[in-house]
C-alpha positions, -999 to 999 in steps of 0.1 A, spaced: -66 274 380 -72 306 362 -65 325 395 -36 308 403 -24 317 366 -31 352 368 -15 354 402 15 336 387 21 359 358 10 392 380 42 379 403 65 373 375 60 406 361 67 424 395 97 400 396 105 412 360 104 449 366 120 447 401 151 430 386 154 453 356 150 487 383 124 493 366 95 498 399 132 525 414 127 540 385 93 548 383 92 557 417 123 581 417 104 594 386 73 599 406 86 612 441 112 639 415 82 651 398 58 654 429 82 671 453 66 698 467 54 692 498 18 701 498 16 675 465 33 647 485 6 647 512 -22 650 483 -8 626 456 17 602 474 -1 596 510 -39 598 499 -38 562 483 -19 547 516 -48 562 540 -72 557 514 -62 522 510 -65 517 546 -96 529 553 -111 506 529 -97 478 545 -101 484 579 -145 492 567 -145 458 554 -133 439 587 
């Protein structure tokens, strides 16, 4: 039950923040101040790969 709570309130505060444009917002914010090119492959593309790579270790 506690999962199923915290997964319910995690998903209404996306909800929440995607309705406002709040998450458009933050990520124009983020892509405007992070624009150079050589910080886009460091900052913005490093989690995606990093991300991946995790996954793809654990199957």
């Amino acid at each position: 039950m506690a999962i199923i709570a915290f997964l319910l309130i995690v998903g209404g505060t996306f909800h929440i923040l995607g309705q406002g444009g709040i998450i458009s917002y933050m990520l124009k914010k983020i892509v405007w101040r992070y624009r150079e090119p050589v910080v886009h492959i460091a900052v913005l593309y490093h989690p995606v790969f990093y991300g991946a790579g995790g996954t793809g270790g654990q199957l």
